[in-house]
N, C-alpha and C positions, 0 to 999 in steps of 0.2 A: 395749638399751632395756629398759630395765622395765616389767614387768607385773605386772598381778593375776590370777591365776585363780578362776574362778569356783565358791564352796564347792558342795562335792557334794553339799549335801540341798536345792539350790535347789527339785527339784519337787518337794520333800515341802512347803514353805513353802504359805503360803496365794496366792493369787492375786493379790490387789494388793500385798505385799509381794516377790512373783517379780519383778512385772514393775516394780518401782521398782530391785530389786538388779542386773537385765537392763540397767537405765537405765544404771544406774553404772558399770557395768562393760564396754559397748560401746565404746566412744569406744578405753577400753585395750588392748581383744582386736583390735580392727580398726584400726589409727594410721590408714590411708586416707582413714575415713568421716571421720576429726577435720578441722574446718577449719585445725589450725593447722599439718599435714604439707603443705599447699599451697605450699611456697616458691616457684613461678612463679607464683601465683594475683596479680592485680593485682585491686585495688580496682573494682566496679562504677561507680563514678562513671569511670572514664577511658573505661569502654566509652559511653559515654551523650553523644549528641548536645551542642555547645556550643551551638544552639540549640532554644526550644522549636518542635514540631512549630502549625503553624496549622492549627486546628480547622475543617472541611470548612464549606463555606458554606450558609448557611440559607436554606432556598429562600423565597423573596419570600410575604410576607401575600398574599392574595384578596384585592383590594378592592373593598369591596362598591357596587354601582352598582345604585342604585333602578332596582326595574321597571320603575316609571311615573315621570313627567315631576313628577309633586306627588300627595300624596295627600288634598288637597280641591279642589273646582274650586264658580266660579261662575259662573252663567248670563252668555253675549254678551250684549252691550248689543242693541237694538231692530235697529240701524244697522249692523248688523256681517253684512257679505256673506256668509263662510263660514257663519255662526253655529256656531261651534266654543266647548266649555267653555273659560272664563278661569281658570289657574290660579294661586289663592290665594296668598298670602305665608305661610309659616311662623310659627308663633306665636312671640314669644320665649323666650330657654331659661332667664331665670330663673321663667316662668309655667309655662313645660312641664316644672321640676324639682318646681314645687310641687306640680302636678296628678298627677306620676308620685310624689310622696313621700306623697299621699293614698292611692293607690289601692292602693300597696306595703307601706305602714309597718302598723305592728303584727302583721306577720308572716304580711301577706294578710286575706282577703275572712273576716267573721265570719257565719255561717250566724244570724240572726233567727229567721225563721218559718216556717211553711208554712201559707196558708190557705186553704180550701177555698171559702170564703165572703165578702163582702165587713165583716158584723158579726164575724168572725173576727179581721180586723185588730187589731193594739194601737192602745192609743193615741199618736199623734204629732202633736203641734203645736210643735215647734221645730229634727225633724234638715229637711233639704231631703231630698226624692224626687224621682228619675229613675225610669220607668216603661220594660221595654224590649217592644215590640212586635214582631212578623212572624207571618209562614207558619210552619206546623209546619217544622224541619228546615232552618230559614233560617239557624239558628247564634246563637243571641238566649246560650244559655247558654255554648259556647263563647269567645264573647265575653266573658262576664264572666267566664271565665277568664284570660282573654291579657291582661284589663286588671289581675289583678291580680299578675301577673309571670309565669304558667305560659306555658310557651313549645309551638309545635310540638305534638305528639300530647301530652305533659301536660293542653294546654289543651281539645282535644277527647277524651281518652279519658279520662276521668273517670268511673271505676264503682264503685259500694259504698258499705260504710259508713264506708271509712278517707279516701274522697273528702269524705264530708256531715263528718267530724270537723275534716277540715283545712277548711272552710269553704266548699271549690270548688262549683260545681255541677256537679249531675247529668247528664251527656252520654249519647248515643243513636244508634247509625245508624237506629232507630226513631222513623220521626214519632210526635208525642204523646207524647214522655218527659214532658214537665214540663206537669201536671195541675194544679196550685194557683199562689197565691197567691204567690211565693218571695221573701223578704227579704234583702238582705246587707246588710251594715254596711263600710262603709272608713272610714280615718282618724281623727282624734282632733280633736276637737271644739275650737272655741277657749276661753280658761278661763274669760271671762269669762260663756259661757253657759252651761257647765257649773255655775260658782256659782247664776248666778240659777236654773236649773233645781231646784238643791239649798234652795234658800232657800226659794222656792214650796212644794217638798214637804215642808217645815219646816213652813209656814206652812198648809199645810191639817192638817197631824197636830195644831199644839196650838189652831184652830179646832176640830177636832173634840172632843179633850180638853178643851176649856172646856165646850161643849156637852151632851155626858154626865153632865158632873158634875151639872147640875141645868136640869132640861129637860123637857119632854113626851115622849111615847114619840114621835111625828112627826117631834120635831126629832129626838131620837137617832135615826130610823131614816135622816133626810136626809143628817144628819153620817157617818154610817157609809156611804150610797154613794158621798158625796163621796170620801171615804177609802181606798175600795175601789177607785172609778173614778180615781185619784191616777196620776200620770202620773209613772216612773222620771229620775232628771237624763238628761239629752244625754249617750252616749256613744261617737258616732262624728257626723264632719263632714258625709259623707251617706249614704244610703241607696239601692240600687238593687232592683229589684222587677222579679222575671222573670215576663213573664205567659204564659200559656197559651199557643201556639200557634193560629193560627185555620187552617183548610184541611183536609188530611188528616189525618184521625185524632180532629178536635176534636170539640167535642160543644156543644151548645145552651146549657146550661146556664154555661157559660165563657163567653160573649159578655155574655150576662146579667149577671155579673158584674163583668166587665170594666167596662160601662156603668155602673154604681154609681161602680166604684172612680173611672174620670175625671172622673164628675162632684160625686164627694163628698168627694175625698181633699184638703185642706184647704194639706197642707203639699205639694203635688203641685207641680211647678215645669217640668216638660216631660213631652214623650214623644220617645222614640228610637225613628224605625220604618227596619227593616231590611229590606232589599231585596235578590235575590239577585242579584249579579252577571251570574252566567251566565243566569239566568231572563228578570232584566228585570221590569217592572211588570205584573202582574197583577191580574185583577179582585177579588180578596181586598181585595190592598195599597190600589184604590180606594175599596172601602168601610169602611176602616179611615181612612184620609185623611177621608172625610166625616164620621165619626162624631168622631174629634179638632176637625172645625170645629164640628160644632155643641154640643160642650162647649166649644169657647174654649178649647183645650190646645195650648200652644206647641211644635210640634213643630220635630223638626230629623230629616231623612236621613241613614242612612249605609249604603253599599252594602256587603255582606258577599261572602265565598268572590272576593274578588279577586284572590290567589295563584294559584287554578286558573285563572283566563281566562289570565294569562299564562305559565302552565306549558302550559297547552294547546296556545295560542297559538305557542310555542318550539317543542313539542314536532309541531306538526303543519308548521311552518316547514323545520324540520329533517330532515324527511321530502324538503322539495321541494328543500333546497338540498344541495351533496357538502362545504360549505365549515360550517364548526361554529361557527364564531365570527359570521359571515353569517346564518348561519339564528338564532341567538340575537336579534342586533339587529331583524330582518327581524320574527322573531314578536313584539319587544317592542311595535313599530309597529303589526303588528295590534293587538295586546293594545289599546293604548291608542285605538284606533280601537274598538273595542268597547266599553271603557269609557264614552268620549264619544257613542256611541249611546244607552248605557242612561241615561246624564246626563241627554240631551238631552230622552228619556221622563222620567223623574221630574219636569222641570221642566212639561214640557207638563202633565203630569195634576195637577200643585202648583196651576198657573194656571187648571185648570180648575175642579176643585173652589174652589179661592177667589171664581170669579167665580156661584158660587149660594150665596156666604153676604153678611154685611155687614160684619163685623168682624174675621172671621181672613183678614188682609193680608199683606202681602207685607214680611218684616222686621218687623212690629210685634210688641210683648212679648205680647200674644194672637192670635200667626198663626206664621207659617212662616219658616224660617230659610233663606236664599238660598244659603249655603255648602250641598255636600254634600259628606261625606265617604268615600273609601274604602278598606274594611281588609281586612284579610289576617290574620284568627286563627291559622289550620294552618300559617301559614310560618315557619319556626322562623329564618328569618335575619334578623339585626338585634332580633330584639325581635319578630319578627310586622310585616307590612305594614300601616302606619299607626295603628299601636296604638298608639302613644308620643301622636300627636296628636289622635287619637279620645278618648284620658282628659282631656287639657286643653280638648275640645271639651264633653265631658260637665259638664266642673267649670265653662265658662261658663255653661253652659244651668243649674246650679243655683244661680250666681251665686257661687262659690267665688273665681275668678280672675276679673279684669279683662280687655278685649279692646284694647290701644291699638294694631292696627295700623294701616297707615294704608294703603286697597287702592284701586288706581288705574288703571281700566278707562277703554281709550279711550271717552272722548265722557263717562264720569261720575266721579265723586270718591267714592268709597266713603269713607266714618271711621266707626270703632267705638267708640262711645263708651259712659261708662258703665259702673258695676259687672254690669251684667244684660247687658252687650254687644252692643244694640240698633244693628244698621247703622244707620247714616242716610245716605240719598241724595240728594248737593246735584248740582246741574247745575255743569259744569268752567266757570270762569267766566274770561274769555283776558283778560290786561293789555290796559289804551286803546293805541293806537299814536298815537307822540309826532311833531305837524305843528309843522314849524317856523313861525315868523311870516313868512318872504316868503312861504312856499306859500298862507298863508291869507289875503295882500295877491293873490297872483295870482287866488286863487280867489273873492274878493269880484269883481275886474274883471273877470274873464270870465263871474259872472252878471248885471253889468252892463250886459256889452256886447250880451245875448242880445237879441233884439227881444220887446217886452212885446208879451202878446194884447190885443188889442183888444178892450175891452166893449161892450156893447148899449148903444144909446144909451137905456134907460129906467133905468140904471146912473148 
């Protein structure tokens, strides 16, 4: 067999030229390492199964099974023995695609304003405003988080300045984070309003431009605050506005202002007052209910921290029972028994304060909205508990989405009619029952047959 030997000045060579000549020259000094001295070697494919191996099985999805029974409920009817909350119909999913494409789109919540004051404010008279109300540490801001797709601890840990850049707001396990006035913007405006916004401000710039040109100082100095006081085009669908906190922490001065802002905010179209699940109604919450009637502000409910009553709930369940899937069910039960408790208050203290005003009623576009909702911000499954239907609930109350379902509670006919989705309450009205013509030949002869009373003879 022939070989090569290896020149004897190999380690005088440089280093990467050693080990390329080492290269060429192995295969020859060692026949063994060669693959081609292998004459019993057979091909790797004959060792190799004729079929493929089946890939181990994937263990089955979680599937997700709502805490609660619905996540809006409205009041029993009068007549209803239990008096247990009725739970609502689901909104539809082309309404609640729209209402979640508002709340989502342009890439989340745009940080507005912050104002201290109610003259503070910009000027608005064409986006709609939602106003959101509660108790210091009720979750007013972490909700406007979770509505605008932050999920789970994104939506309540929110701190800094990288938080205020991306738009989020500012979260707290301290009551009294949120001191001002706070504006966010969602969505994208329709175009039609956006032009006529831009026309308008067209139309006071060369109003004032004419003016200037030849004029008294009066009028340039009125054309010039026109000018100044000139109002930007629309450019979000609506606006949400995080108010102060009232309870622990707050301060005098925020009520104060508060009162202005509901009675003067022009483009204002509701208020959202929050309530804490676990809490319950509080005498805060009632005097914040009184103060929305006697400004005429269309409020709606929705109950917050509803995750924890039924983590709680599970969690103390589970305690009593040795079976894990038993105690789950068992606590969801309370859970929801809890929920219907605090319901059941909201609605009493709704009815009460309505019956010491004259106009904010019950369903009316100047009073109270019968549906309540409840969410679950901090729960990172699904999207957060009833967040998805809390945003189409928000965008009926600014009149964004339409409400056509149709809710049908024994003994009355709920319809939601209308862009402003104004329940209306008709009484259930039963088809005539259909009498043959013998029955009503029998039943003419048998009053016939009856004996007539006798009258007075001055008759």
């Amino acid at each position: 067999m022939a070989t090569s030997r290896i020149p004897p000045n190999v380690l005088a060579m440089p280093p990467p030229l050693r080990s390329l000549i080492l290269t060429h020259h192995t295969p020859r000094l060692f026949p063994c390492c060669s693959s081609r001295t292998f004459a019993t070697a057979k091909p790797l494919s004959r060792y190799r199964p004729s079929y493929e191996p089946e890939p181990p099985p994937l263990e089955p999805a979680e599937v997700y099974i709502p805490p609660l029974e619905s996540t809006s409920y409205l009041p029993p009817p009068s007549n209803d023995p239990n008096g247990l909350p009725f739970p609502a119909p689901p909104p539809p999913k082309n309404s609640l695609a729209k209402a979640t494409e508002i709340f989502t789109s342009k890439g989340g919540p745009k940080f507005l304003y912050s104002a201290g004051r109610f003259l503070e404010l910009p000027v608005n008279s064409h986006t709609p405003e939602i106003c959101l109300i509660g108790r210091s540490n009720v979750g007013k801001s972490t909700l406007i988080n979770a509505l605008s797709g932050l999920l789970g601890a994104s939506a309540r840990n929110s701190h800094g300045v990288v938080a205020r850049k991306q738009g989020s707001a500012i979260t707290s396990r301290k009551a009294g984070c949120t001191v001002t006035l706070n504006g966010y913007g969602f969505g994208t405006p329709p175009p039609e309003d956006a032009t006529a916004a831009a026309e308008k401000s067209q139309e006071i710039k060369a109003k004032r431009e004419a003016i200037v040109k030849g004029a008294t100082r009066a009028a340039r100095r009125e054309a010039q605050k026109d000018y100044m006081r000139r109002e930007p085009p629309r450019k979000f669908a609506l606006i949400m506005v995080d108010m102060p906190g009232y309870g622990l922490g707050s301060k005098k001065d925020w009520g104060l202002e508060i009162q202005k802002y509901l009675s003067k905010r022009q483009t204002l179209k509701g208020a959202v007052v929050l309530i804490d699940a676990e809490a319950g109604v509080k005498e805060q919450d009632r005097m914040v209910l009184g103060n929305l009637r006697d400004h005429g502000v269309r409020t709606m409910v929705v109950l917050t921290k509803g995750d924890k009553v039924v983590d709680y709930a599970v969690v103390e369940q589970r305690k009593k029972d040795a079976m894990m899937t038993e105690g789950k069910e068992e606590g969801r039960k309370v859970a929801e028994e809890r929920i219907h408790e605090v319901l059941v208050g909201v609605w009493k203290e709704l009815r009460r304060v309505e019956r010491r005003g004259l106009t904010w009623l019950e369903g009316e576009e100047k009073g109270w909205e019968r549906e309540v909702w409840v969410t679950g911000a901090g729960d990172p499954r699904n999207g957060g508990l009833g967040v998805e239907t809390a945003r189409w609930a928000i965008c009926r109350l600014a009149g964004l989405v339409e409400d056509k379902r149709r809710i049908v509670v024994p003994g009355l006919d709920v319809v939601a009619k209308g862009k402003k989705g104004v329940p209306k309450v008709v009484e259930e009205v039963k088809e005539p029952e259909i009498v043959s013509f013998d029955d009503i030949e029998f039943l003419i002869a048998r009053e016939n047959a009856k004996p007539k009373k006798r009258l007075h003879p001055s008759f």
